[in-house]
C-alpha positions as MATLAB code, in Angstrom:
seq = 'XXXXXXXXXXXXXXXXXXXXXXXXXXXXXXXXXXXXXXXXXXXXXXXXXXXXXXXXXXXXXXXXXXXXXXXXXXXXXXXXXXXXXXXXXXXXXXXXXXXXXXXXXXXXXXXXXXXXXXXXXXXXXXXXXXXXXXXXXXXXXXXXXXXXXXXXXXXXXXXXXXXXXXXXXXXXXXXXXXXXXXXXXXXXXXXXXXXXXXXXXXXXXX';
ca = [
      13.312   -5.866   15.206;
      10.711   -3.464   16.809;
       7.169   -4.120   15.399;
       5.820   -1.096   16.467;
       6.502    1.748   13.451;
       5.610    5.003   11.811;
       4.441    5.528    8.613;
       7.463    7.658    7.157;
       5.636    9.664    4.928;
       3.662   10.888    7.632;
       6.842   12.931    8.961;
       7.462   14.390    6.025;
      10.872   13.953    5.830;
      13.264   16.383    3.630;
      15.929   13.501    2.967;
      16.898   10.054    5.001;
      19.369   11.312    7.333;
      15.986   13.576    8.153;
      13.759   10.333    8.295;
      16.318    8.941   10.417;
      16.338   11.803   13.036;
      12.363   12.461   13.197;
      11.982    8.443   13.899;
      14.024    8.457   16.413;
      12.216   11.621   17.911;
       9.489    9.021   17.967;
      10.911    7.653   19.939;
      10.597    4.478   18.239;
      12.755    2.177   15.880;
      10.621    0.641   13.340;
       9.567    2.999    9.699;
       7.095    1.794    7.351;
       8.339    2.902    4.185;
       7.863    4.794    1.343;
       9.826    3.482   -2.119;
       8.766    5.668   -4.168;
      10.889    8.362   -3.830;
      14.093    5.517   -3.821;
      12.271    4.118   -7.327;
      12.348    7.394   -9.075;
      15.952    8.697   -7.917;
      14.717   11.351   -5.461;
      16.499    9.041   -2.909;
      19.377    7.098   -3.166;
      18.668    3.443   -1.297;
      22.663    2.537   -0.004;
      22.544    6.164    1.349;
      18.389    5.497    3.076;
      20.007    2.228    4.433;
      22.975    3.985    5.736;
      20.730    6.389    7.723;
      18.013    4.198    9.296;
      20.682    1.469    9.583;
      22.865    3.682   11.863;
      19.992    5.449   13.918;
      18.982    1.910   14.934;
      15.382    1.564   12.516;
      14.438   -1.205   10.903;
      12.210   -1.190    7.571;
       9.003   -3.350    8.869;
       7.306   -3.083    5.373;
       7.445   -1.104    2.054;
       4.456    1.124    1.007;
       3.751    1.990   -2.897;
       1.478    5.452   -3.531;
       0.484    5.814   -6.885;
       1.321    8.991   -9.019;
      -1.881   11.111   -9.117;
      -3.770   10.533   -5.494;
      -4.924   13.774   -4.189;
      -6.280   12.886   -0.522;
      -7.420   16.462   -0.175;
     -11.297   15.961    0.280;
     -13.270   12.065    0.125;
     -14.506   13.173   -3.177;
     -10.918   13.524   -4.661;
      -9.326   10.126   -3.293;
     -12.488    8.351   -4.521;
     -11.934    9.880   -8.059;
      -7.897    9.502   -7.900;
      -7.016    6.631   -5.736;
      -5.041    3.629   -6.076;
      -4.994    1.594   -9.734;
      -8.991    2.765  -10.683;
      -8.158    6.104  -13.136;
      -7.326    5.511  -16.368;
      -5.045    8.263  -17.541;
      -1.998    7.593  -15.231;
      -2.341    3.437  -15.421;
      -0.107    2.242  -17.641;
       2.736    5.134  -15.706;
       1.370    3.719  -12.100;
       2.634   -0.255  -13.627;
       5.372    1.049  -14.409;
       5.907    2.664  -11.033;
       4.922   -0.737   -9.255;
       7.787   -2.302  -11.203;
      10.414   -0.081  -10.171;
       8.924    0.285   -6.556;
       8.955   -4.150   -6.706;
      12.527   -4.325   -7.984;
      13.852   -1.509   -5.194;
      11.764   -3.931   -2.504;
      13.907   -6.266   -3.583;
      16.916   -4.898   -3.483;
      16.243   -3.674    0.212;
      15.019   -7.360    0.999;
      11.848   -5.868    1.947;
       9.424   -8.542    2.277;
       6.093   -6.830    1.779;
       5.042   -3.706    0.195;
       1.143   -1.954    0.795;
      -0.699    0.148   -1.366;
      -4.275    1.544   -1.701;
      -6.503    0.003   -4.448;
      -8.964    2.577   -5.012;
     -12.586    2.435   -4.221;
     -13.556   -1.170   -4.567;
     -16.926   -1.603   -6.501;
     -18.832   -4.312   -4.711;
     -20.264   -7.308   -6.480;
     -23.673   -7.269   -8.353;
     -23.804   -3.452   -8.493;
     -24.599   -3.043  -12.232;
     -22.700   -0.771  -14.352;
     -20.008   -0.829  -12.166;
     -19.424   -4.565  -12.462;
     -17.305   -3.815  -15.463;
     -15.192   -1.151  -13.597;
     -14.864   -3.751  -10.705;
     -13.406   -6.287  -13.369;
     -10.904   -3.551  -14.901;
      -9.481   -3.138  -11.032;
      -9.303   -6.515   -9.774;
      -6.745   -7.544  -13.125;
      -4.902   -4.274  -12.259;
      -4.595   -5.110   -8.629;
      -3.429   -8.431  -10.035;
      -0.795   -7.387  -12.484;
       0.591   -4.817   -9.456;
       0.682   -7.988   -7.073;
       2.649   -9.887  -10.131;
       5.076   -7.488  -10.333;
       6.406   -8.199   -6.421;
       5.106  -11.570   -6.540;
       7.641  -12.562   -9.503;
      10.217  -10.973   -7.456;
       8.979  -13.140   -3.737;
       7.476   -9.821   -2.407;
       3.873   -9.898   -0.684;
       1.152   -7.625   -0.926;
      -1.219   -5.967    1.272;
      -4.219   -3.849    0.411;
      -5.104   -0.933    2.481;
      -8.032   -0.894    3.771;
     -11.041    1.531    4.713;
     -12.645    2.980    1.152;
     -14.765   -0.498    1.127;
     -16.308   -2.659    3.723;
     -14.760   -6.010    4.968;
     -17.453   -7.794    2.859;
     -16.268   -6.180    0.047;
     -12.880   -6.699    0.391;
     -13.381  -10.490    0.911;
     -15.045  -10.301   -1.707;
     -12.012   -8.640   -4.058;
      -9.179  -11.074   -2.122;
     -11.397  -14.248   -3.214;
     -11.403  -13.050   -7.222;
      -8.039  -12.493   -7.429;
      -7.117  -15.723   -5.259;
      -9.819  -17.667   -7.986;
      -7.697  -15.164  -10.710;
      -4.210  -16.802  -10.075;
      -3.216  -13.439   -7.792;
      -1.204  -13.631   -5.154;
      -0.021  -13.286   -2.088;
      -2.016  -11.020   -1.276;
      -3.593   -9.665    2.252;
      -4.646   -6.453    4.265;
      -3.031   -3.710    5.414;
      -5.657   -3.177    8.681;
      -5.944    0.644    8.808;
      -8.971    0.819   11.444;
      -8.968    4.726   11.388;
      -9.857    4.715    7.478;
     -12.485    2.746    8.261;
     -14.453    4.877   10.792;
     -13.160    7.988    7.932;
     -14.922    6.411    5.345;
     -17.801    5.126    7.147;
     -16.969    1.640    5.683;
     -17.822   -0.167    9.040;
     -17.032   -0.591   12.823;
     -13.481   -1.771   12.933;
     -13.800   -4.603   15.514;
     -16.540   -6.237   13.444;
     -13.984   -5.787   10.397;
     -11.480   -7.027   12.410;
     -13.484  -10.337   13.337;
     -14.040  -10.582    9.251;
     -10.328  -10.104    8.431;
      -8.022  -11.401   10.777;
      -6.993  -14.605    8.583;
      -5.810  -12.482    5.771;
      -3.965   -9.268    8.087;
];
């Protein structure tokens, strides 16, 4: 299979017969993609397999966005991101489940998602708020774990330190696998760090 991909939410695709065509416009072979629209009916997986499967693209990974995230400004992604808001949580878990089980069907191997803003360590009131994400993070990562699936966290909206930081808690928690999703172009939009230095920090864990 081609390891070079696109991101298929990025084309916007109507349908997967129209994911299939805007690939291959690409003029690569390879789709990182989106489950969520399989897990809540909008898309029918035989007929998404059908598509890519005929055009010639392969499914390199699986990505998970969580009901809620408006990326319109840094202010709103910070505030709806990944597992940190309360309201939609308990809906979001049940999302993961049904994105985890359609992984599995597809024998997709890893899915990626965004945490949220990761508090770092020893900052005060938010130490509490750090705790409530890292056992989220870790009941999203058993829901594909249970089913052999792997995890990656996307990263950028927290420095490398920081995200050690996270990926040695929920190691120490029982969580697992779980690794990063390098997104150097997050990094320089968040102005989380200089992405070779992350990089260097990383590597044993992309």
């Amino acid at each position: 299979m081609h390891r070079l991909g696109v991101c298929s939410w990025s084309l916007r695709p109507t349908g997967p017969e129209d994911l299939a065509e805007k690939v291959r416009a690409t003029g690569l072979r390879a789709v990182q993609l989106a489950l969520g629209p399989i897990a809540t009916g909008a898309w029918d997986l035989e007929r998404t397999r059908r598509a890519l499967g005929g055009a010639g693209i392969g499914v390199l990974s699986g990505m998970l966005a969580f009901d809620g995230e408006d990326y319109g400004t840094l202010e709103t992604i910070a505030r709806t991101g990944g597992v940190r808001p309360d309201a939609p949580w308990n809906e979001n878990l049940r999302l993961a489940s049904a994105v985890a089980e359609v992984a599995q069907r597809a024998q997709i191997r890893m899915v990626t998602f965004h945490a949220g803003v990761l508090p770092h360590e020893g900052c005060g009131d938010t130490d509490a708020l750090r705790r409530v994400i890292l056992e989220r993070i870790a009941a999203v990562t058993d829901e594909f774990g249970s089913r052999g699936i792997a995890v990656a966290l996307e990263t950028g909206q927290e420095s490398a330190d920081t995200l050690l930081g996270v990926l040695r808690e929920l190691d120490a928690m029982g969580a697992g696998p779980v690794g990063v999703n390098f997104d150097p172009a997050n990094m320089i939009l968040y102005g989380t760090g200089e992405p070779i230095a992350a990089i260097e920090r990383l590597a044993r864990h992309v």
